[in-house]
N, C-alpha and C positions, 0 to 999 in steps of 0.2 A: 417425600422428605421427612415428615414424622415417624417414618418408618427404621430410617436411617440413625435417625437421633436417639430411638428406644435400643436399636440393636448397638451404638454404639455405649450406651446406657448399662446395658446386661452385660456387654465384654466387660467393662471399667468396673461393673461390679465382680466380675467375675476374675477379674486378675484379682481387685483387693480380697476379695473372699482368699482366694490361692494361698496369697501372701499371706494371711492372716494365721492360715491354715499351718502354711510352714512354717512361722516362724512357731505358733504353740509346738507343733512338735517337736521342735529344735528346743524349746525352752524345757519339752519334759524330759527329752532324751538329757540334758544339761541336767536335769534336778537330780536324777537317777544316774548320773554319773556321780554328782556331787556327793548323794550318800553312799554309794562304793567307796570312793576315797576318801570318805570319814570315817570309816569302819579301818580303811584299813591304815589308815594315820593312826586310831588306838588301838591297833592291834599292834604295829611298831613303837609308838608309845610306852607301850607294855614291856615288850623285849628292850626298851631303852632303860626302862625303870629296872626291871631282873636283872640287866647286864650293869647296869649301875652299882645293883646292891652287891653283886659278884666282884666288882670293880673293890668294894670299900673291903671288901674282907679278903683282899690282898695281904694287909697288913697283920690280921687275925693269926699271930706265931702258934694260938691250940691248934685252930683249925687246920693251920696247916701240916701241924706234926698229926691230928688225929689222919689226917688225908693219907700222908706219907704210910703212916702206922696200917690202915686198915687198907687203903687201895693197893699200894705198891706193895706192901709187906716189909716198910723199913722198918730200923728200929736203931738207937742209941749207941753214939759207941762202947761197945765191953758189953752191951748189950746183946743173948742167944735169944735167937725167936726159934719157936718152935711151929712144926704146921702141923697139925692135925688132921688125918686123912681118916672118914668115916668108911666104914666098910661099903664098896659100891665105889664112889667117888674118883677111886684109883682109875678104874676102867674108863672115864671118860674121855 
């Protein structure tokens, strides 16, 4: 009979150990998630802030004419642009 009561003794420790067992690593596997998507909450963060400040200089009429002027190649009306081709350059 005392025999019974030890072995039932060692299961009962043996399931909570288990349990104990799982839940810690449930809990590290959760921490180590947790800092992956802190990371990458300010990584979007970030591109929220960049895209904001691209946002405000919407409004920016230089920037926008230096954009037009230097990206696209516009320029004013009655306004002749010229482009300059260095030797070499043609061939590309």
């Amino acid at each position: 009979m005392k025999r019974w009561g030890l072995v039932l003794i060692l299961i009962g420790v043996a399931i909570i150990l288990g349990v104990f067992i799982s839940r810690v690593l449930t809990i590290r596997h959760l921490r180590a998630e947790l800092i992956r998507l802190e990371a990458e909450k300010a990584k979007i963060q970030q591109e929220i802030e960049r895209l904001s400040a691209r946002l405000r200089e919407k409004d920016n009429l230089k920037l926008i004419e230096y954009l037009a002027r230097k990206e696209l190649g516009m320029g004013k009306p009655g306004e002749e642009i010229y482009i300059i081709i260095e030797d070499g350059e043609a061939e590309r």
